[in-house]
C-alpha positions in Angstrom: -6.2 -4.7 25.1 -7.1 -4.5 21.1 -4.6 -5.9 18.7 -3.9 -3.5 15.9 -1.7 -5.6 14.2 1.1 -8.3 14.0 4.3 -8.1 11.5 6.6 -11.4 11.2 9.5 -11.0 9.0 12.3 -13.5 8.3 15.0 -10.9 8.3 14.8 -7.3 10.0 12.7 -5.0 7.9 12.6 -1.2 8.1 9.0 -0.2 9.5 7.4 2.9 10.3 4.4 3.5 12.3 2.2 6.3 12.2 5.8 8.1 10.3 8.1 7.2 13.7 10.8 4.4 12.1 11.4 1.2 13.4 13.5 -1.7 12.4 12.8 -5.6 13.5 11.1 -9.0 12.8 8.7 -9.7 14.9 6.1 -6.3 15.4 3.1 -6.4 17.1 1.0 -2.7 17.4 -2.0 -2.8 20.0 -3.7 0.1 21.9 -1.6 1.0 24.2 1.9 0.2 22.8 3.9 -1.0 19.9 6.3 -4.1 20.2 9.6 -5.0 18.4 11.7 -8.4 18.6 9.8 -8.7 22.6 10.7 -5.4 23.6 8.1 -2.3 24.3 9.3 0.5 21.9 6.6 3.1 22.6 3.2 3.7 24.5 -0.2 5.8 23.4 -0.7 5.0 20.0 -3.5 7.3 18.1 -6.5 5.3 16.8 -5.8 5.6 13.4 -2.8 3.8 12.6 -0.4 3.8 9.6 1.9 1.2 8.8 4.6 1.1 5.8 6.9 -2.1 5.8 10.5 -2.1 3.6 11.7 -5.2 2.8 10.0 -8.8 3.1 6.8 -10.0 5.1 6.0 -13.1 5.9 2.4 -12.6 7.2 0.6 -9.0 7.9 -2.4 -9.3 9.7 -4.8 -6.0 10.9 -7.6 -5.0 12.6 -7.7 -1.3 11.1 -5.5 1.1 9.2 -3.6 1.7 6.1 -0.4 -1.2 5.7 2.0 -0.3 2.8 4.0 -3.9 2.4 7.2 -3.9 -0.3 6.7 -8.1 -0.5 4.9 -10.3 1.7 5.8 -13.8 1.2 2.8 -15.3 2.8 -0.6 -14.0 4.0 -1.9 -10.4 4.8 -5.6 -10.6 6.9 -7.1 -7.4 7.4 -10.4 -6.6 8.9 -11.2 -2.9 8.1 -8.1 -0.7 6.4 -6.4 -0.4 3.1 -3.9 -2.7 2.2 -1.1 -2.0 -0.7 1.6 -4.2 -1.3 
């Protein structure tokens, strides 16, 4: 299983994901699904993945794709992908 990428916010944060919206702290997006707060949300993500966070991020880290952050408050790690914050 390949990691797109893990979210971790202090307080809930609106978050969309290739443009489906989501809401939650903790978000991890891998191959086959994305997770919010522990809980499997939805299955067969596309390759390409786009990520737009409103509201506070404590860390942001990526394999690939675009991520569109409002604030992080501590690190953002990518390996191949835009990020804009």
């Amino acid at each position: 299983m390949m990691n797109f990428a893990n979210i971790f916010a202090k307080k809930k944060s609106k978050i969309i994901i290739n443009g489906v919206e989501y809401s939650g702290e903790n978000v991890q997006v891998n191959d086959t699904h994305v997770t919010i707060d522990g809980q499997i949300i939805t299955s067969s993500i596309t390759p390409k993945i786009s990520i737009k966070i409103y509201g506070d991020a404590d860390s942001v880290r990526t394999t690939s794709g675009e991520i569109k952050v409002e604030t992080v408050t501590g690190q953002v790690e990518t390996v191949s992908g835009d990020v804009t914050c």
